[in-house]
N, C-alpha and C positions, 0 to 999 in steps of 0.2 A: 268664341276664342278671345275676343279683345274683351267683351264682358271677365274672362277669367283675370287678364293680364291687370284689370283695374281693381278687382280686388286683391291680389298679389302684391299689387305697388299699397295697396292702403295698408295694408297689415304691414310692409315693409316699413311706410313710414314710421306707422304707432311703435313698432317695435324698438326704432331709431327716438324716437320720442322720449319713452319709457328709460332704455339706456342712459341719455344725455340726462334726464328728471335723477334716474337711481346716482350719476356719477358724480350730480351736483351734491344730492343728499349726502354723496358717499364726504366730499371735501369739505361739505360744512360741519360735518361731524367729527372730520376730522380735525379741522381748526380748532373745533370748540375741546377737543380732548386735549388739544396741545395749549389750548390758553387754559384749560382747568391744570393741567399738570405742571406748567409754567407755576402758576400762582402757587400751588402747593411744594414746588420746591423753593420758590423764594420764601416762604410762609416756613419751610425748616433747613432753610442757608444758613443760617444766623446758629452755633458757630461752626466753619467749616476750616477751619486751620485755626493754628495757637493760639490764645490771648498771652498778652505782656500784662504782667501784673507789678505798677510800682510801689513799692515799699521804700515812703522815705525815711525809713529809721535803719538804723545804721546795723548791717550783717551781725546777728550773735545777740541784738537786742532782745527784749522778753517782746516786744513788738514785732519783731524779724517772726519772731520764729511763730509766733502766732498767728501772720499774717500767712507764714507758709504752711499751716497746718492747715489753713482756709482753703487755700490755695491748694491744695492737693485735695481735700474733699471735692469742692466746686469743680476741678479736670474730672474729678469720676464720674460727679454728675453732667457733666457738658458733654462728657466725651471726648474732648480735646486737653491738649497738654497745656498747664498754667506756666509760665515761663516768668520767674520773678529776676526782677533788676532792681538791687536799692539804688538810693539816690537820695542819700544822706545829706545834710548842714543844713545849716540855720535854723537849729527847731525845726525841724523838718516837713521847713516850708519850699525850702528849694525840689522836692520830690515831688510834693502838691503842688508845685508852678508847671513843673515839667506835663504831671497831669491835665491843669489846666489848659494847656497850649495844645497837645495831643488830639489828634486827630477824633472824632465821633462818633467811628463807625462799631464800638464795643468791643474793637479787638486791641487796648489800652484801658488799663483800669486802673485805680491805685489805691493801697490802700496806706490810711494814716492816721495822724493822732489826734486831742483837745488841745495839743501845744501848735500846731497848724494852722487848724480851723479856729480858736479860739483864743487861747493865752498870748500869742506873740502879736493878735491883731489890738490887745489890749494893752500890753508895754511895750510893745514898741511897732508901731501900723504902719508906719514908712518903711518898714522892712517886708510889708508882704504884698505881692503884687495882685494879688488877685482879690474878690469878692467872696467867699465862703456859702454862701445862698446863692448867689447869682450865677458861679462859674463853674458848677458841678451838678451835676445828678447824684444825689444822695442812692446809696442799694441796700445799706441796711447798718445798723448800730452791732458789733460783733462783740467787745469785751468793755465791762471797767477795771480799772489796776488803779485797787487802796495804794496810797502812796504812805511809806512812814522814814520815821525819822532812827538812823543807826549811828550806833558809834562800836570801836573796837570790845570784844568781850576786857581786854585788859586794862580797858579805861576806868578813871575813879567812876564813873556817872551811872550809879543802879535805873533810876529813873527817869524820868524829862522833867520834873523840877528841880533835880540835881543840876542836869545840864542847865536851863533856863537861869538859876541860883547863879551858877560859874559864868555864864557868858553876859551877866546883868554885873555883876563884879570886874569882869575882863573884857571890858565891851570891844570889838574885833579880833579878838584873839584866837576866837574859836574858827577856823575856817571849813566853809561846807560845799561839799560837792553838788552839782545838779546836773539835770541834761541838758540845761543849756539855757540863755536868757528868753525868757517868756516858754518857757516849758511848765507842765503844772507844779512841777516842786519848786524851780523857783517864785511862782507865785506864793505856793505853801510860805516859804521861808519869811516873804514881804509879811504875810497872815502872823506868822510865830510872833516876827520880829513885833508888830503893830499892837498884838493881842497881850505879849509878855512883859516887852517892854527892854527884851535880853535885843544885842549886836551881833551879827555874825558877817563873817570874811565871804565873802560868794565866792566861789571858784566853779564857773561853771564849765560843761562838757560837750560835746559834739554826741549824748545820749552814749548808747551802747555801756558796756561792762565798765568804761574808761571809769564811772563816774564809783565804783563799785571798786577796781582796782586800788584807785586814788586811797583809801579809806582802809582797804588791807594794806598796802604799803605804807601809810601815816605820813602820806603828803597832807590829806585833811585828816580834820580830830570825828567829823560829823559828817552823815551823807542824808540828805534826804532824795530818797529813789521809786522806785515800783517796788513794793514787799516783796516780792517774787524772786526779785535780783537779790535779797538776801537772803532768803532761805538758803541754799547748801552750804553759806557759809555759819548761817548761825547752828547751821544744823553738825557741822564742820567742828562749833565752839570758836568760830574765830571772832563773831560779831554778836550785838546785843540790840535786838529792836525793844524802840522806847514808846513809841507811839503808833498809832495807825489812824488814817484817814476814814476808814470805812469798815466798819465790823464786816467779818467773814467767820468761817468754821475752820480756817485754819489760824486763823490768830486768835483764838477766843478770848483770851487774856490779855489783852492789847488795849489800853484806853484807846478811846477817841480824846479829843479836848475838852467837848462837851462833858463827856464824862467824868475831865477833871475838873469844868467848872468854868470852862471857860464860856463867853456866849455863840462860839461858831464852832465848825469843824475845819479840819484841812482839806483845801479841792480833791477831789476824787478825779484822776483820768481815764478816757475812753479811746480805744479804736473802731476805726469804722471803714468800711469799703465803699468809695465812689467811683462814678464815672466821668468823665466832663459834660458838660453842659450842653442840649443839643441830639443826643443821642437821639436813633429813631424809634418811633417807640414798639415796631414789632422786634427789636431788640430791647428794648427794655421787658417786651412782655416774656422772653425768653430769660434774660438775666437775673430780675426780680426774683420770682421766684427758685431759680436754682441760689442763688446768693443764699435764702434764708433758710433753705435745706440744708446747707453746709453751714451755715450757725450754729442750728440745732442737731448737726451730727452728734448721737451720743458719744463715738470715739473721741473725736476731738475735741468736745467738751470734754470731757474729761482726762485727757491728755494737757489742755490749759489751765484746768482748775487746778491741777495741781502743781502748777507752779506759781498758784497764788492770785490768779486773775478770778475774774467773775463773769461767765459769759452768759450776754442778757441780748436777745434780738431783738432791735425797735425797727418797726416801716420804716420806709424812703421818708414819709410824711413826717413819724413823729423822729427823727433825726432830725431832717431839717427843723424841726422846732427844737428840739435840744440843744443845736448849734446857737440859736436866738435866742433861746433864753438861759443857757450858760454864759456867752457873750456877755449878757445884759447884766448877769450877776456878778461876773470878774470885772467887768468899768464901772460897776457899782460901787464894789469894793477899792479898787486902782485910785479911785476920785478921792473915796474918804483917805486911804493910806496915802495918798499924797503922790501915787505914780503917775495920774494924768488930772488937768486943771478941770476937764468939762467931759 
């Protein structure tokens, strides 16, 4: 009898053994399921509500709209809704400061111009508050926009040696529209003015259509802008392009300078989508590559090219070298035309 009750109590123990072994296995497997499933939802957190997308060019711009074309591929592909805010002035570096200062977490993005990142840090650097390399995470190079030179169709000037002719005769008389001081036309116009040897009146703009309207109305005689902004009017018959910065398939008949003889062309500008500086980078491995899927959307390629732009996708990498060695070839230029001493 007590022989049986001792093997009773041993089975009972092992049994209680076995339980207590199986309950621990059971928790440690379940911790480990709950830190694999952790990791893999923070691994596709990244984005879990809207991004803010800023555009500092001004609503209605040939920039506006092509930043929201972006903007609306890139929501299809994230999954979430792009929500754009412009934040227009100064050469539209007050939208890229606002960027700069924003928050890291990839839910603030912005997108902007070569007059930002470039042109304005070159005539005039004490207006921009930030670093261009330093303050951003580059995501991808999205357009260039040939810039050329317009004048009204009912004006005397068939060509650009006509005008050039007339404003070397009438030195300031010709007044010309831009998007704004240290934008790429008016760097263009320092270029004309240096290369030609003709005078022109600056009247520049806060970007958008103003600089476009200016030139229908005959407040200026001359606009230099994004080719873009004048197709429907030339196409209208109201306006006359004289020149272009950058051969395309829609201008095919368009000199460059070079073409005429001269030894340079006119700057060519770009848009480009960054982030600010900092960003983490399982969010960058998430943004990167949807950014450059929505570059190469054939719709909205081609929905931009036709109104004149060029959509060309460069890496994070070779942007921020575009940015440094555009820089370096606008202070190059700045030095010798006499816009800055060193």
């Amino acid at each position: 009898m007590g022989q049986t009750i001792v093997v009773v109590g041993g089975l009972y123990r092992e049994k209680e053994v076995m339980k207590r072994f199986i309950g621990i296995a059971a928790a440690v497997a379940w911790v480990v399921h709950l830190s694999l499933a952790g990791t893999a939802v923070h691994a596709q957190s990244y984005p879990n509500h809207s991004i803010q997308l800023i555009i500092s060019i001004p609503a209605g711009g040939g920039g506006d709209i092509n930043g929201r074309i972006l903007a609306d591929d890139l929501g299809k592909i994230l999954g979430q809704q792009i929500i754009v805010t412009n934040k227009p002035g100064a050469s539209d570096t007050l939208g890229t400061d606002a960027l700069a200062k924003s928050k890291k977490d990839g839910y603030t993005l912005g997108y902007t111009s070569t007059a930002a990142m470039v042109y304005s840090r070159v005539t005039n650097p004490e207006t921009v508050p930030y670093d261009p390399v330093k303050d951003f995470d580059p995501l991808a190079l999205h357009t260039f926009y040939p810039l050329s030179v317009a004048v009204q169709a009912s004006s005397p000037w068939k060509t650009f040696k006509e005008l050039v002719d007339y404003a070397k005769k009438n030195p300031g008389k010709l007044r010309v529209s831009t998007a704004g001081v240290g934008s790429a036309a008016n760097f263009d116009v320092e270029i004309v003015q240096s290369l030609t040897g003709a005078q022109f009146t600056h009247v520049p703009f806060k970007g958008g259509e103003a600089v476009v309207t200016a030139l229908l109305g005959g407040h200026v005689e001359v606009s230099f802008d994004i080719a873009g902004k004048f197709m429907p009017h030339v196409d209208a018959g109201k306006l006359r392009l004289l020149l272009v910065s950058k051969k395309t398939s829609i201008f095919p008949n368009l000199p460059t300078l070079t073409e005429l003889g001269y030894k340079r062309d006119l700057l060519s500008g770009w848009h480009a989508m960054f982030g600010p500086a900092g960003m983490p980078e399982d969010v960058k491995k998430v943004i990167v590559p949807a950014v450059e899927k929505a570059v190469n959307s054939p719709e909205g390629k081609a929905k931009i090219e036709k109104l004149g732009y060029i959509v060309q996708y460069k890496s994070p990498a070779d942007l921020r070298k575009l940015i440094i060695d555009d820089y370096e070839t606008a202070h190059g230029i700045a030095v010798r035309l006499g816009l800055q001493n060193k």
